[in-house]
N, C-alpha and C positions, 0 to 999 in steps of 0.2 A: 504494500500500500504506500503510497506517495507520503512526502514525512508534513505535507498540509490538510491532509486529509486524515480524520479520525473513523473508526469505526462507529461512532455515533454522529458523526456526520452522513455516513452512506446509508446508515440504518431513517436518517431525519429524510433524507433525499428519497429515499424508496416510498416513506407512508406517504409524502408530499404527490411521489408519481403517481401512486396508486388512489389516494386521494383526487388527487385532479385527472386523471382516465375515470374511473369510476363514478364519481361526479357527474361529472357529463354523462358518462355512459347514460345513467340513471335517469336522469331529464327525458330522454331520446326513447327509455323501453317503454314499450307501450303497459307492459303486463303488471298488475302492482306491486303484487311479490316478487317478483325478479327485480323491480324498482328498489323497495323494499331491501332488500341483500344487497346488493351494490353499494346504496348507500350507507349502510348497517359497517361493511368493510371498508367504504370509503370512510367513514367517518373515523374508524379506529385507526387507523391508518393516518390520518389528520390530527387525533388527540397525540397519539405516540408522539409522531412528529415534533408537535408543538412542545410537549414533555422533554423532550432531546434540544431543544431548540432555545426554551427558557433557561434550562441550565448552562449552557455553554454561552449565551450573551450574558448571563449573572458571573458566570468565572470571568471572561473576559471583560467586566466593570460596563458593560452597557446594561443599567438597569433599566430605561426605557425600554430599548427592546426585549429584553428579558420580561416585562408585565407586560409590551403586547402581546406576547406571544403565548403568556400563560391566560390574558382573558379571550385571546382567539379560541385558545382552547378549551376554555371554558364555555365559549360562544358552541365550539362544535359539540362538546357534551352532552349541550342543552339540546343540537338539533337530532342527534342520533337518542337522546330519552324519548322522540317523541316519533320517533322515525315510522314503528311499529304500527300505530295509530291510524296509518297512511293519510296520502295528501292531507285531505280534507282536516282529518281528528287530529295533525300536527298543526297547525295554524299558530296555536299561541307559544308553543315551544319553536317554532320556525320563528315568530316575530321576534322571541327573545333575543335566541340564538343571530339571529342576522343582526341586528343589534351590537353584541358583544361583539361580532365579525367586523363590522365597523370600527368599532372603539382600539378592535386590538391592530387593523391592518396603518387607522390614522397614528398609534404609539409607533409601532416596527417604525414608519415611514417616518417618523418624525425622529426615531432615533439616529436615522446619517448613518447605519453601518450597511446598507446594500446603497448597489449603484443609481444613480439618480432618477434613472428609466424605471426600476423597480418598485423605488417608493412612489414615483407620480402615479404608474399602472394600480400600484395596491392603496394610493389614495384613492385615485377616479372611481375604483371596484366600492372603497367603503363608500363614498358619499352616496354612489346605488344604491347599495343595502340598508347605507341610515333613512334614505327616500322610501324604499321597499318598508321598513320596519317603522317609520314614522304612518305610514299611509295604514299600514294593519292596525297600528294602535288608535289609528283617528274610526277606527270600523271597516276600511272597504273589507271584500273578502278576496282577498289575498292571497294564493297557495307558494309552494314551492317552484309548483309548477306554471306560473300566471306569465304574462306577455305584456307587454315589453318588461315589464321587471318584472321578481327581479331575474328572469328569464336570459336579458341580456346583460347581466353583469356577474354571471359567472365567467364567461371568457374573460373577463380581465383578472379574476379572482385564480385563474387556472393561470395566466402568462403570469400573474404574480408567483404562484406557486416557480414556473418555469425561471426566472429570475432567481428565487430563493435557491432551489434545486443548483443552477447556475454558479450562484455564486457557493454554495456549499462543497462541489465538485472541485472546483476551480479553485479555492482556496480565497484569498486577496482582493476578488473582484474590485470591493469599491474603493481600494486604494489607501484606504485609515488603521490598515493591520488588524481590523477585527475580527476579518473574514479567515484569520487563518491562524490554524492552530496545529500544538503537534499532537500525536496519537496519544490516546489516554486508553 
């Protein structure tokens, strides 16, 4: 293994891929239960991530992004307790959860430890989701699955992912040495 890459960097990079394939996928199946499952290991695969991701920006002294990353996670928790429920019977654990997906993608981006492209993408993704999660809490009805939002702000949620992933592989990306650590 390369001496900027950690095995809990490749393991953060895997739930993050699998997470954003599955994600998507999920949106696209028509079937509920195969929806259902997808997102059920999308979502684990999302908390892990975040899990690996909060500790290692807390060692390396970015606590901003060390608490985005734990209320992302927290965000996704909330949306995989409620997964089971489908579309519909998730609504309010979806509105939390995108919520907390906001809160935690505007801390990451506000912390300055990925490259600049990254944090705008996983800004622009949160102000969706706080629109999406604002709009559920004012009454409309809302799904996971609803159009234009927040339907269309997964793809940015997922190139953020790709950016993270990115810079996780890659060690260094955004140039301020946070990005890169030795094996642990």
């Amino acid at each position: 293994m390369e001496r900027n890459r950690s095995r809990t960097d490749v393991i953060a990079a895997i739930g993050l891929a699998i997470g954003g394939a599955l994600g998507l996928a999920g949106t696209f199946v028509p079937l509920a239960e195969a929806r259902q499952i997808l997102w059920g290991i999308d979502g684990v695969g999302i908390v892990v991530a975040c899990v690996l991701l909060t500790l290692k920006y807390f060692r390396l002294g970015s606590d901003l992004a060390a608490a985005g990353f734990l209320v992302f996670g927290i965000g996704e928790a909330l949306l995989v307790s409620g997964n089971s429920a489908g579309v519909a019977g998730s609504a309010p654990s979806f509105a939390g959860g995108v919520l907390l997906w906001a809160a935690g993608l505007m801390m990451i981006g506000a912390a300055g430890v990925f490259a600049a492209w990254i944090r705008y993408v996983g800004m622009f993704a949160a102000i969706l989701f706080a629109v999406t999660a604002a709009r559920m809490h004012l009454g409309e009805p809302i799904t996971a699955l609803s159009s234009p939002l927040p339907f269309f702000a997964y793809p940015f949620l997922v190139i953020t992912f790709g950016g993270w992933i990115y810079t996780l592989i890659r060690g260094n990306a955004a140039g301020d040495g946070v990005g890169s650590t030795t094996n642990r």
